[in-house]
N, C-alpha and C positions, 0 to 999 in steps of 0.2 A: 435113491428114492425120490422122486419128483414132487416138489414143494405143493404146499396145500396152496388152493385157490381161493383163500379167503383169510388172513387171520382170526375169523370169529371158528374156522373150521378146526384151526388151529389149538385154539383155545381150548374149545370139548374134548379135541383128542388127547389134552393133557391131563383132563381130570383122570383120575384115577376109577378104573371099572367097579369098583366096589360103591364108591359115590352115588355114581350111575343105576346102581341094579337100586340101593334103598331110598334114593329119595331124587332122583331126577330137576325135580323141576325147581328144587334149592337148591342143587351145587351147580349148573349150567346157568351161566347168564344168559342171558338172552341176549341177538342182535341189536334191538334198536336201540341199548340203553349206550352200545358205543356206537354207532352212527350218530345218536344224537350229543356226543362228544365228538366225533371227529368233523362235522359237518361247522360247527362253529370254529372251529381249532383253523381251517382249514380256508374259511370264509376271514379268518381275521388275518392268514397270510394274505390272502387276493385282498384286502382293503390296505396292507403296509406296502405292497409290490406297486400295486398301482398310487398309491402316496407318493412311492420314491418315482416312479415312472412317469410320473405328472409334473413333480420339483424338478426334474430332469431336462424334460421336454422343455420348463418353462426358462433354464438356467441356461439351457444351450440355446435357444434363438432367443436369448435378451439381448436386446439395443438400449443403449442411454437415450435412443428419442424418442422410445415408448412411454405414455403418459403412465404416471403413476401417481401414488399419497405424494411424493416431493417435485414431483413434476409436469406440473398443468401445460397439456398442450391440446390444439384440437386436431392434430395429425391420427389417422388410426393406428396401432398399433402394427408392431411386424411381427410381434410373438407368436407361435404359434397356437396358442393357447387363447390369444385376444387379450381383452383388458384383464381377464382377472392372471392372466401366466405373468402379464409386464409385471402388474402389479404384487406377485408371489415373487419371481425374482430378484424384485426392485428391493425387496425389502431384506431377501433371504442377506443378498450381497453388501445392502448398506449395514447389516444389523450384527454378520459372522465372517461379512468379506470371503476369501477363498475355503475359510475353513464350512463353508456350506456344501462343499464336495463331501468332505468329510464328514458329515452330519449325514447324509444320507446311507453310508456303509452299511452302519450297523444295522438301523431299520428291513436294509436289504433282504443282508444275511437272515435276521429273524423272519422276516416273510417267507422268505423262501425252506426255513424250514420249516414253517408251520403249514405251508402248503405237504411239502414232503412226510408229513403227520409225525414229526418230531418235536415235543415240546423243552424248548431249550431249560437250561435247570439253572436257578437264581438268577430268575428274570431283576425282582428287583437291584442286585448287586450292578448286575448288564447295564440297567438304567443310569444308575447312577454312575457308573463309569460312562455309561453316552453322554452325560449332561457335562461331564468334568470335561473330557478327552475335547471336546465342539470348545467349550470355551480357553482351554488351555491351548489349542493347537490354531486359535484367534491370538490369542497372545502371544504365541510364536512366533507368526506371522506381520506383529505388527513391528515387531524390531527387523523385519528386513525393511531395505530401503528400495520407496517404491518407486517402481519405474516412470519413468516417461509416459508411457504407453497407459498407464493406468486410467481409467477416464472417471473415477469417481473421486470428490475431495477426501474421504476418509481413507486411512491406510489398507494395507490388504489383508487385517483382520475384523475390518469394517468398526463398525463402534465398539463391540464390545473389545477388540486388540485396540481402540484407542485410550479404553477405561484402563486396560494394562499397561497402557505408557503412560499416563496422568501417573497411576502408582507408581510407578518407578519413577517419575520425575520427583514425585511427596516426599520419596527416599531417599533421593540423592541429591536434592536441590536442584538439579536443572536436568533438562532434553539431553535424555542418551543417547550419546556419540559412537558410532566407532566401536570402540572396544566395549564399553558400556554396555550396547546394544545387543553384539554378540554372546555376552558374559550372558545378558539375563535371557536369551533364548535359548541358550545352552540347560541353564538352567531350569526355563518352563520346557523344556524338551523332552527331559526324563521323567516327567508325573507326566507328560501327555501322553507319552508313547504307553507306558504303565494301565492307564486308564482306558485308553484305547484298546489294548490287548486285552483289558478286562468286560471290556464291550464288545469286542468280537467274539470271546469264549474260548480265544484260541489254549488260555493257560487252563483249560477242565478240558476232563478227555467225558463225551457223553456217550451214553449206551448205544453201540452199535447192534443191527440185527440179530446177528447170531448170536450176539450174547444175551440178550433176552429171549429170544426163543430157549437155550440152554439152560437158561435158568427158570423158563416156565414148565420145562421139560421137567426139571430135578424136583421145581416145589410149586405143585399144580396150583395153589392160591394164589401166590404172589402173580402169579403169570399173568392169574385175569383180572387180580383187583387192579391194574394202572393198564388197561390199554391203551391210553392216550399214548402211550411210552413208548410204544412199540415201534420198535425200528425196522418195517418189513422192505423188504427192495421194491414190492409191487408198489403202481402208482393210480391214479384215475386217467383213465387214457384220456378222457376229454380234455383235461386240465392238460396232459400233457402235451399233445396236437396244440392247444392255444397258444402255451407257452414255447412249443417247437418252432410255431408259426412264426410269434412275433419275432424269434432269437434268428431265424432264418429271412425274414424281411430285415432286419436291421442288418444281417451280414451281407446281403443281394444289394441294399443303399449299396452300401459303403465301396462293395465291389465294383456296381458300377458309375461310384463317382469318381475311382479310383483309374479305372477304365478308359470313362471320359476324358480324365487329366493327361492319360498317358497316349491315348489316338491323338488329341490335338497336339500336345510336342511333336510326337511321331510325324503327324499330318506337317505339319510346319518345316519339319527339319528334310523332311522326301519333297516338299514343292523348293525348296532351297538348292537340295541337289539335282531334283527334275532338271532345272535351265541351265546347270552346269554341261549335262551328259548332251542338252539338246547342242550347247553351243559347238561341241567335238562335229556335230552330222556340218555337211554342208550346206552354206546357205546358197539360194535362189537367186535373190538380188547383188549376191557378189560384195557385200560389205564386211562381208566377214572373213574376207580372202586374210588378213592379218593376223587375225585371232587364229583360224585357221592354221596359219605357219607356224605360229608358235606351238600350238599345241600339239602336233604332230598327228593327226587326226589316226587311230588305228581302229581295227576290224573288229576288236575284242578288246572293247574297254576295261571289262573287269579283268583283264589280265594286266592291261596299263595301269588299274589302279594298286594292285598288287606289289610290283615294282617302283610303283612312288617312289621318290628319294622323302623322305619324312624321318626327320632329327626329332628323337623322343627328347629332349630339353629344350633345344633352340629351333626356330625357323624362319630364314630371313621373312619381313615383308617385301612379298612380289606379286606381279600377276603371272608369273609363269606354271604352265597347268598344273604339273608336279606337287609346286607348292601350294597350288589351287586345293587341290582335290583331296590330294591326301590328307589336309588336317579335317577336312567332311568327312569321310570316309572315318577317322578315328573317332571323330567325335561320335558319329555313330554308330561304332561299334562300341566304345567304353558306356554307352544310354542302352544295349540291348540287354545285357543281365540285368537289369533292374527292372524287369518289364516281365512278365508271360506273355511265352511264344503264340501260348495257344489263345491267347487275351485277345492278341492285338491284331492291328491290320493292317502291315506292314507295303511299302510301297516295292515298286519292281527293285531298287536301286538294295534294298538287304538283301538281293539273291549274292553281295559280295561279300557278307559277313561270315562265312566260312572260311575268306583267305586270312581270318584272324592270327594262325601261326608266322605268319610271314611278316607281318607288317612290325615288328619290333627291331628288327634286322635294317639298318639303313643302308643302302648301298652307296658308292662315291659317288657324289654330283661331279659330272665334267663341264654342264654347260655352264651353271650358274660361277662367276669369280671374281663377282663382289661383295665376298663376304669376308666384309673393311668393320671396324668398329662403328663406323658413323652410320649403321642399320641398326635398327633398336629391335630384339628379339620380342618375338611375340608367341602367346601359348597355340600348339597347332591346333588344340582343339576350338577353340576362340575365333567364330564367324568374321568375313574382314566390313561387313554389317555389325555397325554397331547397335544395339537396341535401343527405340527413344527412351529417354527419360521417365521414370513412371512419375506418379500424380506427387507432390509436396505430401510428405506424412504431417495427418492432423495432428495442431497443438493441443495443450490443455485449455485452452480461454476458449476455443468453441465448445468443447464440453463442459465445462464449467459453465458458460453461459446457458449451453442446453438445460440446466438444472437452474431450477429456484431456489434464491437464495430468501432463506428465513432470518438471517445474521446481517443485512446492513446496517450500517449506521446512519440514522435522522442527521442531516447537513452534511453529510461526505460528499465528496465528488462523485461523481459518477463516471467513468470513461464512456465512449461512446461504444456498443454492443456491434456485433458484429452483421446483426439482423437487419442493419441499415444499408448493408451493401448487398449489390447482387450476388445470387446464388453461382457458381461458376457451373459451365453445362460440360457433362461427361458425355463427349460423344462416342466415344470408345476408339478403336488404334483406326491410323485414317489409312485408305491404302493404299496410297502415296509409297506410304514405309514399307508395303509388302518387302521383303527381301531378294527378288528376283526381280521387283520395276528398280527398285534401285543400283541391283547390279548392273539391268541392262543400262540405264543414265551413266551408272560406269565409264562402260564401256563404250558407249556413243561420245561420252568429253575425251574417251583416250583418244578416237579418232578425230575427236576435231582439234583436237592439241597438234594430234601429227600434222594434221594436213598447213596446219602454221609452222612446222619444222622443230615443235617440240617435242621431244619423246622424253617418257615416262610412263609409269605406271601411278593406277589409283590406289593407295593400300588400304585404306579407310572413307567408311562412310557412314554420317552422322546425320539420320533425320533429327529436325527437332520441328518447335512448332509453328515457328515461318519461315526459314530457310532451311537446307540441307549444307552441309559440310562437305567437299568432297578435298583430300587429304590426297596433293599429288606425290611422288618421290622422283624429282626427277632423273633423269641421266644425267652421267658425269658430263661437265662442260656447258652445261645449261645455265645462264643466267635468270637469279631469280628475278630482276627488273623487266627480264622483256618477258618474261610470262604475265608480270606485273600489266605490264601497258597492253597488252591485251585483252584485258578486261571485257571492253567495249564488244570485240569480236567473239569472246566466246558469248559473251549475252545473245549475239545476235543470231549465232550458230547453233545455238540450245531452247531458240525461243523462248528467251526469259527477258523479264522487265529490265533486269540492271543484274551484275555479277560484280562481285568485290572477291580481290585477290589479293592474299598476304600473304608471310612469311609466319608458318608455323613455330613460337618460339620454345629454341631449345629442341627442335626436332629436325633434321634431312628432309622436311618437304613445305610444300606450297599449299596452302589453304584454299580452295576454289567454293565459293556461296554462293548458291544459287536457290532465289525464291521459291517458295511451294506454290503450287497452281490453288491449292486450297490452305488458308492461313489461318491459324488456329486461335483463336484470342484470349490472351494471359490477362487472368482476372485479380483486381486487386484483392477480394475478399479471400481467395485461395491462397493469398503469402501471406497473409495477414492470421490467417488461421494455421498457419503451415508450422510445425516445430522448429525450421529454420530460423524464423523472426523469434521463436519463444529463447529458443538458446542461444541468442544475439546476445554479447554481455556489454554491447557497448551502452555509452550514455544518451545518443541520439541516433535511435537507430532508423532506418529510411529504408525503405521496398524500393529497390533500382528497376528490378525485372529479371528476367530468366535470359538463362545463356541461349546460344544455336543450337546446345544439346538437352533443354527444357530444364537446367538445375536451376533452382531460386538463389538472387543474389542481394543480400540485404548488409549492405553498408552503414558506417558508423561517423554521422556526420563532426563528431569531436575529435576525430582524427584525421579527418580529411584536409585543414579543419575548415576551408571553404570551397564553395562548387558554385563553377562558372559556367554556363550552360549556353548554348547559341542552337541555331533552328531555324529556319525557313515559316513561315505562315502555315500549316496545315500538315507541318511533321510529326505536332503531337508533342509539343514543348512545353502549353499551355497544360495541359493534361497530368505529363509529365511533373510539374512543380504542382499540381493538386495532389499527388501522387506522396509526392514528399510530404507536404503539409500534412495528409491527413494522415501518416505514418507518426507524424510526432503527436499530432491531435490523440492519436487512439492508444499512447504510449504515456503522454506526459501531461501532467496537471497544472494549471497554473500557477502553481506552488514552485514547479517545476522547471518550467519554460514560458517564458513568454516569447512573444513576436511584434516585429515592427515591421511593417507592410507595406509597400511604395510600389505603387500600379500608377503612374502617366498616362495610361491608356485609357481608364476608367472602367475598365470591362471586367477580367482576368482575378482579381484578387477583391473585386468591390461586393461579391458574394459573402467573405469572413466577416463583414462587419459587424460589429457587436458579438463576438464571444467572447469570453474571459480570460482567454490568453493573450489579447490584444495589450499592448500598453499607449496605445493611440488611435483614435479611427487611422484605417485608413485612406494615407498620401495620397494624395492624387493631383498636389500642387505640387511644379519641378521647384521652387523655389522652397515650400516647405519639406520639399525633401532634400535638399542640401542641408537646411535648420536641423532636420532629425538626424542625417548624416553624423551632423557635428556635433548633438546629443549624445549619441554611440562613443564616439573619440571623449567628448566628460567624464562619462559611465566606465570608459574603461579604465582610464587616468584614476576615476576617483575608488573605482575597485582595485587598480593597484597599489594604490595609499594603504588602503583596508587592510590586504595579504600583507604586507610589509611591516604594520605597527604589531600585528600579531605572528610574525613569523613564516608566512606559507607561502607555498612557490606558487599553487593553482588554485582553482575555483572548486575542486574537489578534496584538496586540503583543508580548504579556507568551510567548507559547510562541515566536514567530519569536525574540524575543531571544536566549531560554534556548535551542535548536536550535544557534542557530550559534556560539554561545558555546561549546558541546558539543562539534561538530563541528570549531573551531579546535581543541580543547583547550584554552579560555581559562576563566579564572573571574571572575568577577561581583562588581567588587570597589566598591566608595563611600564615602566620608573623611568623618567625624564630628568634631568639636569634641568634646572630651571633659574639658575644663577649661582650666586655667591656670596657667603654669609659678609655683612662689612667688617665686624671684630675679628673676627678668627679667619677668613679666607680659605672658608673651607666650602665644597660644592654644597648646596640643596637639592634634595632629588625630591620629587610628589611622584605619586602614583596615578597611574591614569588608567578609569575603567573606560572599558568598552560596551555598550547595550549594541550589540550586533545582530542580526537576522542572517538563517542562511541565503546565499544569493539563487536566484534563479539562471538558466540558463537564456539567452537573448539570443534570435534566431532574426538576423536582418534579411527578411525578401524583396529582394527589388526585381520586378515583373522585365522593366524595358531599357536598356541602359542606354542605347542611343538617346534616347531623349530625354535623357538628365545632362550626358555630354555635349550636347545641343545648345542646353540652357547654361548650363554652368559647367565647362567641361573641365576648368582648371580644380576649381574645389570639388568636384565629385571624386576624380582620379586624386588628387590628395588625401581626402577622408580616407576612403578607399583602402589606399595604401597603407595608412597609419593603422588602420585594422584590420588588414589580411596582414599583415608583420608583428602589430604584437596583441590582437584580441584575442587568440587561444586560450593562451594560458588565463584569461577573467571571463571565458563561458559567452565570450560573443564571435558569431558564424555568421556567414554574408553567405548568400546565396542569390546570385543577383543571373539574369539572363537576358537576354538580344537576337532578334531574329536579323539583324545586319552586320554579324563578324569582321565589319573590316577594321582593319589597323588604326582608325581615328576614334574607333569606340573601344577595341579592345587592346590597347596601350598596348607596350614592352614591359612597362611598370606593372600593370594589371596582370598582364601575362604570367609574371614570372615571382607575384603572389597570390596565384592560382594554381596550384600546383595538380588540385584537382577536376579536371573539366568533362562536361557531357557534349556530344557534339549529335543533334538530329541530322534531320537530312538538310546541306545546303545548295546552294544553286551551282556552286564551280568547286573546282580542286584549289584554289586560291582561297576562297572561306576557307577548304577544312584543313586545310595549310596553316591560317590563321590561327584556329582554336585551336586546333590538336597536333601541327606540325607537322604532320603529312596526309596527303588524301584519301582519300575511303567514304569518307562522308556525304560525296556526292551522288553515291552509287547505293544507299540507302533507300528506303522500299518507303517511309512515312511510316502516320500512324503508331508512333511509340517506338520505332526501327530507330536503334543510337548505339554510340559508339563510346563506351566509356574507356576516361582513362583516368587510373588512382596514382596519383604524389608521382606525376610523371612519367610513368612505367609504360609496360604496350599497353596498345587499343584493345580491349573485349567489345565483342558484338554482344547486345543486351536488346530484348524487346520489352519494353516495359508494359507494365499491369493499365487497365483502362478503367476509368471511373468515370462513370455519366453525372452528367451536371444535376438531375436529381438527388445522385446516390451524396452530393457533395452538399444539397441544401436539406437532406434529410440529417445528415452528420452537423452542420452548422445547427438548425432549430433544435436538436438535443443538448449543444452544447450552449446555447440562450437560454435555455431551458432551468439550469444547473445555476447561473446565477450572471450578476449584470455586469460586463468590465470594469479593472478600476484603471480612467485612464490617469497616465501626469500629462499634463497641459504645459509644461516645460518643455517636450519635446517636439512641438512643432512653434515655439516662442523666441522670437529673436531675441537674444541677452547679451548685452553690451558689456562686454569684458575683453581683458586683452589674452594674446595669447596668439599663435600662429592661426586657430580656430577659433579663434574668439567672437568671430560676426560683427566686427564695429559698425554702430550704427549712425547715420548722417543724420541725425536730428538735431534743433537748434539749440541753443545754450538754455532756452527755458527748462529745456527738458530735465537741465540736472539740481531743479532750486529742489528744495526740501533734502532728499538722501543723499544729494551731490552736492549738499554745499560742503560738507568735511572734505572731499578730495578737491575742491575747486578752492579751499582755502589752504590747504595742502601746497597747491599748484603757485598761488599766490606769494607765499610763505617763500616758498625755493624761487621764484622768480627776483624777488626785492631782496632775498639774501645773498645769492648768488652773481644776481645785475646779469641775467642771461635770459632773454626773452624770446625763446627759440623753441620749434615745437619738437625738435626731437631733443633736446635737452627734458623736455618736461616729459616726457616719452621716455626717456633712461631713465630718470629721475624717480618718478611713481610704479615703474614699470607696466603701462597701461600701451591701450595699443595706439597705434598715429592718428586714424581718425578722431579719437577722445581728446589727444591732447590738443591736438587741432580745434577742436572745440572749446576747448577749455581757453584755449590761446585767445579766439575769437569773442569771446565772453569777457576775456580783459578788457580786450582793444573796444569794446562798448561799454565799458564801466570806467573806462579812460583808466586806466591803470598800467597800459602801455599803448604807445604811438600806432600808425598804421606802418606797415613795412617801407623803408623808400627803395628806390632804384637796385638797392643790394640787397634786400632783402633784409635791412636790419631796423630792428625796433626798438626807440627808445623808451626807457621806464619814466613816466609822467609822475609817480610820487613817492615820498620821501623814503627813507629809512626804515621808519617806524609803520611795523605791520601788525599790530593789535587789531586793526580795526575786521581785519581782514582774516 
């Protein structure tokens, strides 16, 4: 029997015909009194569908740099929804973090049966499991540990999972760890899940259609008194088309962005093999007669591909065609099931993916029979194109700074924001790197190698984002040095600026670099923001710059623990040590670091002046930079006393100490021997406290060293010494640099307590011999193009990051900004004292009346008791240094207290025995 076309039709055929014949118009309901029920019922699903369809919209295209209530910006928004979606999801996410996915479930569900004219049964219970299951499954969420990647301060059950950890910390006395953590999300796990199922309604079973029809069937009242209830399969076709509509646009997206992804692999991976199959034809010009031979050019390629020799584990690297083709060939056949056939738009070269039965089957290679251990196996599906580098993954401090903070603290430091440097420009992949121009560069260096009589294959090739990599293997009996001393020639064979050629280490080939025609520029604000610098655990860490193959390289200058750096005028060495600076600038406080700054030049470093990390203006006299030199050597000396009375080997010992020593409220106490009782002859010990402060770390830049060694070259290379050997372990680093590497500036001494050195570009193979002990450095491009080398080890080619002289005085005036240096006026002060570094001063004997008459009566004392009137007696004697006693001498011999020297040099004492007076 075919279903009625109405449920109100329904209804009347259930009343009972006896109803009907006596009183009609009281036992039939009438239609509009449930339209006018289903029509609200029905309208409150379309009002929760499009609620959740709006929170949706606005939770999938959220950005943290859409303004919101916590983040004022005047950027427009990207949400899709505009200002009020940023600001719905800004909030949903800071307030329930991920479990705002979850918040919308239930709402769904109910909409959509109300739409379906099902009214679900103990709505309130439903509620109140939504309100529970949302905040419970926030507290779930706040005991996992969140990721990296996270870009909001609050955990991933947003505040309210952070109200959930406060509680558990009230309970346990401290921050759940670990097992902790785990224990009590276990535990908020089963009332969520609970509460959840009781917000879906999945634990009630609700009336299905037929069972209400049946049951209106059996007791004709009940049928009509709740038609809200009614479970009929018919629907409003309008509603339904809409809702067809939208479910069928959202599945059409996704298909074809799905589509999109998989045409441009496809597209990529067929212009990759495109110029493989082209190089098989003959060429025109005859340069390819080589390539040619090897490959064995046949009529039916796809039958040559077929028969590949291709090793499903291993396959040497080569460029013999075999091993060419076939691991293209598999690659793209293992990318075709993942795709629809009937999707996609495949190139001529998948007319070979039918020979897929065949290609697992290796046959024996005869020609290839150097397959020696010293070939390093490579996967065949694995392009011999390496991909560049993609972008440094953002750290947390750019998103953090994205967001206004409501919690600083009045007088805190401020580090300097990242908004002061330039923005880094995404041009997108350059096509330089297409993957078929740099085969062909390939294979144009194989032929210019040959035509110098070296033969090899290229196996590897590494754009990055000033030079290219090209990774030779050569033939057996090839010396690596005379590929080496070629250099010159292939540069000029390749039409490149300058070419630099190494020994690949730890691998069977020869490194060949050659510049990019277009050069990409590595920006500082990009490593600075990058999670490389955030997951740096050292104590001073430094942006060096990006390898040949674009990875970020951020060093640790406490372990280095000094860097000696050389450079030509206009290599980018000046740049370079901004580079550094402002890495420690944007890391460390002056609580933390200070700096002593010695620029000769007056140019270069005379921009820091006056920030707070200073402990001097600076230098700029060669003279008072020997005085501050020999400051450093006091400082370290009198830091090493410090670690010693209290026990610690380092500068990192010596602050953890003193921290929690602070924090108990304890004091720093150690027992001395301080003589001997006279009765008993038994020791006395005192206690001796210590008021100590933790130390800061000391970071000595010297801009120019030539022209310290100029001035003073014996005591610079002294200081020098004394602290590249032992300032590590008391937190002082020299960083000192010279654009004239030779041998009378950069010492054997200096050399070889420099263990870490940057080399720019210099003018001969004799400079970079100098710095770095063998050359490469002169074949350097400029412009930030250097050669690092860490505690000895090989050379890495590094292009370092660029900061413009504004981005460096916007970063200075924020950090004047924060508060006014405090200098010591000691450290550029000559101080007469003895000692190897002592700076004896040639002033006259007036100089020492008042503070120097106890040692000039001292001197007198041991002169008239001893009967020895000689200045280095008086010089053993006091322990002071020659020049002093020499003065002291001289202040006799005018107080007549001893002779003038004669002939021998000997001096006699002019008065008595008795030295009272004296």
């Amino acid at each position: 029997m075919p279903s009625s076309p109405s449920p109100v039709l329904d209804e009347i055929r259930s009343v009972p015909q006896r109803a009907s014949r006596s009183s009609a118009a009281k036992a039939l309901p009438t239609p509009p009194p449930a339209l006018a029920i289903r029509i609200p019922v029905r309208l409150a699903g379309m009002i929760l569908l499009g609620f959740v369809a709006i929170c949706l919209a606005a939770l999938a295209s959220w950005s943290v740099d859409d303004p919101s209530f916590s983040y004022a910006t005047a950027k427009s928004p990207a949400n899709w929804l505009g200002f009020p979606g940023a600001v719905i999801a800004d909030t949903l996410f800071q307030t329930f973090g991920l479990s705002a996915l979850v918040l919308l479930v239930p709402p769904a569900l109910w909409g959509w049966a109300f739409m379906r004219r099902r009214m679900p049964t103990h709505l309130g219970m439903r509620f109140l499991g939504w309100v529970a299951a949302t905040l419970l499954v926030a507290g779930v969420l706040s005991f996992v540990a969140m990721p990296a990647s996270w870009p909001l301060p609050t955990g991933l059950g947003g505040l309210v999972g952070n109200g959930f950890t406060a509680l558990a910390t009230l309970v346990t006395g401290e921050q759940p760890q670990a097992v902790t953590a785990v224990l009590f999300a276990i535990i908020l796990s089963i009332p969520a899940l609970a509460t959840f199922w009781i917000a879906m309604g999945l634990g009630q079973s609700l009336p299905t259609g037929p069972k209400k029809k049946s049951a209106a069937a059996a007791t004709g009242r009940k049928g009509v008194s709740a038609p809200v209830e009614d479970d009929e399969p018919e629907t409003n076709p309008i509603v339904d088309v809409a809702l067809g509509a939208m479910v069928h646009m959202g599945y059409s997206m996704r298909t074809a962005f799905r589509r999109a992804r998989a045409s441009h692999a496809e597209r990529r991976a067929a212009e990759a093999a495109t110029w493989r199959d082209e190089e098989v034809e003959p060429s025109l010009d005859g340069h390819a007669a080589p390539v040619v031979e090897r490959r064995e050019p046949s009529i039916a390629p796809t039958q040559r591909r077929i028969h590949a020799p291709v090793e499903p584990a291993f396959v040497e690297p080569s460029f013999e065609p075999d091993y060419e083709e076939a691991p293209e060939v598999s690659s793209r056949i293992n990318a075709r099931p993942s795709y629809d056939d009937s999707e996609l738009d495949y190139p001529d070269e998948a007319d070979d993916v039918p020979f897929v039965p065949d290609m697992p089957t290796p046959p024996v290679v005869n020609h290839q029979q150097r397959g020696d251990s010293r070939f390093h196996p490579v996967d065949p599906a694995k392009p011999r194109v390496t991909a560049p580098a993609p972008r440094p993954a953002q750290g947390q401090r750019a998103v953090r700074e994205a967001q206004t903070s409501f919690f600083s603290e009045p007088g805190s430091f401020e580090l300097p924001p990242l908004s002061l440097l330039s923005e880094p420009k995404h041009l997108g992949p350059s096509p330089e790197h297409a993957p078929e121009r740099l085969e062909a560069m390939a294979r144009q260096l194989e032929g210019v190698l040959e035509d110098f009589g070296v033969k090899g294959d290229i196996i590897n090739v590494r754009p990055g984002p000033v030079v290219t990599l090209f990774e030779l293997e050569p033939a057996p009996g090839i010396k690596s040095s005379r590929v080496i001393s070629l250099a010159d020639d292939i540069a000029r064979s390749m039409s490149a600026i300058s070419a630099r050629v190494a020994v690949v280490p730890g691998r069977n080939a020869i490194g060949i670099e050659l510049p990019n025609q277009n050069r990409e520029t590595v920006y500082f604000r990009e490593m600075l923001a990058s999670s490389d610098f955030e997951k740096m655990k050292g104590k001073l860490p430094i942006c060096l710059g990006k390898t040949i193959g674009g990875e970020p390289v951020i060093a640790d200058l406490a372990r280095m623990p000094h860097l000696l750096i050389a450079g030509t005028t206009g290599s980018g060495k000046s740049v370079g040590i901004n580079t550094f600076i402002l890495s420690l600038l944007y890391q460390m406080t002056p609580e933390q670091c200070r700096m002593i700054m010695i620029d000769p030049k007056m140019l270069e470093l005379s921009i820091y002046d006056g920030i707070p990390h200073l402990l001097t203006p600076v230098v700029t006299d060669p003279q008072k930079a020997v005085v501050a030199l020999k400051w450093a050597v006091r400082e370290m000396e009198d830091r090493y006393r410090k670690m010693s009375k209290i026990g610690v080997r380092n500068i990192d010992g010596f602050n953890q100490r003193v921290t929690e020593s602070k924090a108990k409220g304890e004091v720093i106490t150690r027992t001395v021997q301080t003589g001997f009782d006279r009765e008993t002859g038994e020791a006395i010990y005192e206690s001796e406290e210590f008021d100590l402060e933790p130390l800061p770390y000391i970071v000595v830049i010297v801009d120019e060293m030539a022209d310290l060694m100029m001035v003073a070259g014996k005591d610079i290379e002294g200081a020098i010494q004394r602290l590249a050997q032992m300032a590590r372990a008391a937190g002082i680093h020299i960083i000192t640099a010279t654009q004239r590497p030779s041998v009378d500036v950069i010492t054997g001494t200096i050399k070889a307590n420099f263990p870490t050195r940057i080399s720019f570009m210099v003018t001969s193979k004799i400079d970079s011999r100098t710095i770095l002990g063998e050359q490469g450095a002169e074949q350097l491009l400029g412009n930030g193009d250097m050669l690092y080398m860490a505690s000895g080890g090989r050379t890495k080619r590094l292009h370092g990051p660029f900061v413009a002289d504004s981005e460096v005085e916007a970063v200075v005036k924020h950090l004047k900004s924060q508060g006014a240096p405090d200098y010591l006026d000691s450290i550029t002060e000559e101080e007469d004292e003895g000692g190897e570094y002592g700076g004896e001063s040639a002033s006259s004997g007036d100089d020492y009346a008042g503070s120097g008459d106890e040692l000039y009566d001292k001197a007198v004392h041991i002169v008239l008791t001893d009967k020895k009137a000689s200045t280095s007696y008086v010089q053993r004697r006091l322990a002071i240094g020659y020049n002093k006693a020499a003065t002291l001498i001289e202040r006799m011999e005018r107080e007549g207290v001893i002779s003038q020297a004669n002939h021998a040099g000997k001096r006699e004492i002019l008065v008595g025995n008795n030295s009272d007076g004296y």
